[in-house]
C-alpha positions as CSV (number, residue, x, y, z in Angstrom):
1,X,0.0,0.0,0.0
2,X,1.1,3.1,-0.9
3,X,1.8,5.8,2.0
4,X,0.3,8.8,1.9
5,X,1.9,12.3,0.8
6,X,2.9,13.9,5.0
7,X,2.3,17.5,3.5
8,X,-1.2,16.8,2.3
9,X,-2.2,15.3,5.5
10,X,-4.4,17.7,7.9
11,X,-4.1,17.0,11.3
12,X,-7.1,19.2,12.1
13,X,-9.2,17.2,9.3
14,X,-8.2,13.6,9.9
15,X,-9.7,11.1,7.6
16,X,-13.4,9.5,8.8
17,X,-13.0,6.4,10.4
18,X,-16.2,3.6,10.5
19,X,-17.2,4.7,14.0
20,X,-17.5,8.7,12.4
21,X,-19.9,7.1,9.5
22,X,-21.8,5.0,12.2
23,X,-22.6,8.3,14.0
24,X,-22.7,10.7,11.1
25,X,-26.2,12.2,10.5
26,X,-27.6,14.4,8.1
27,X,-28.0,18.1,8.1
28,X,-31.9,18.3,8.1
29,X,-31.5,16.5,11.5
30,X,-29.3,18.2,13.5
31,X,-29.0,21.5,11.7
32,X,-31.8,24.3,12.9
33,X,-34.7,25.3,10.1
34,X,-33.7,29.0,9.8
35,X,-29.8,27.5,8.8
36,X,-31.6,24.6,6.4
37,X,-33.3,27.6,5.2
38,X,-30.2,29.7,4.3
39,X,-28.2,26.4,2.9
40,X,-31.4,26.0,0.4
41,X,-32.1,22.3,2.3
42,X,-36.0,21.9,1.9
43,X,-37.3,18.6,3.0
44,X,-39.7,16.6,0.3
45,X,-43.5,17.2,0.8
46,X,-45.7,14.1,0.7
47,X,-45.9,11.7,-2.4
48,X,-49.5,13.3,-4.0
49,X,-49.6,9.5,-6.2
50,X,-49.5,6.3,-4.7
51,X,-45.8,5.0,-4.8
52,X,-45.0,2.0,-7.3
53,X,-43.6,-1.2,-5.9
54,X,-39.7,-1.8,-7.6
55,X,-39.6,-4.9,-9.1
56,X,-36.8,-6.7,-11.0
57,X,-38.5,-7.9,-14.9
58,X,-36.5,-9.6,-17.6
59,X,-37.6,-8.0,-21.3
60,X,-36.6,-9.3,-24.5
61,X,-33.8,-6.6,-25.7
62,X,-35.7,-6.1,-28.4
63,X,-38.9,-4.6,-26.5
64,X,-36.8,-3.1,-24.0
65,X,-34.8,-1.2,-26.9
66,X,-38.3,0.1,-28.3
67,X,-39.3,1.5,-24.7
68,X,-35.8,2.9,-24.1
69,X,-35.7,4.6,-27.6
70,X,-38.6,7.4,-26.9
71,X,-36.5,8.7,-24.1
72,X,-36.8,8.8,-20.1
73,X,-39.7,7.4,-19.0
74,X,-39.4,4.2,-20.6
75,X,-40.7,2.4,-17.1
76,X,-43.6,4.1,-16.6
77,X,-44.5,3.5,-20.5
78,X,-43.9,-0.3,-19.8
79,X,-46.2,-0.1,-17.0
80,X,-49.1,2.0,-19.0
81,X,-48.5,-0.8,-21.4
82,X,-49.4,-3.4,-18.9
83,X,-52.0,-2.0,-17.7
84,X,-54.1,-1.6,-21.1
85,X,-53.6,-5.0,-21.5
86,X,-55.0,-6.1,-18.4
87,X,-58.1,-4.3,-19.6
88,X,-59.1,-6.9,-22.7
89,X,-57.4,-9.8,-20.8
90,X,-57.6,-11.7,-17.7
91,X,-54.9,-11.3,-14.5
């Protein structure tokens, strides 16, 4: 292993050990709101839809390459797809 360069070490800024990750936090909990407020931290409002459940689906690469090719999105195209065809067939 290669040792590291003395003059670019920091005493003041030593490097984060596993026990500084284990109690690391993030700002929006231990930062006051007026502070949040000046660093532009805003905290996500409720989900207005119902969240969709991630799932893992293997596609032919050809259908997958026709979803992918009208841009971002593609998932929620497959999943408009799926549910017209439920409409005219059985679950």
């Amino acid at each position: 292993m290669k040792r590291p360069n003395p003059e670019l070490i920091d005493a003041e800024n030593p490097e984060w050990s596993a026990a500084d990750f284990k109690r690391a936090r993030p700002a929006s909990e231990v930062l006051p709101e007026s502070i949040q407020a000046k660093l532009g931290i805003r905290r996500r409002g409720p989900q207005k839809t119902p969240t969709k459940v991630p799932v893992t689906i293997r596609l032919s690469p050809d259908v997958l390459e026709k979803f992918k090719a009208r841009g971002t999105g593609w998932q929620s195209r497959v999943d408009d797809a799926l549910r017209d065809w439920l409409k005219t067939h059985a679950a």
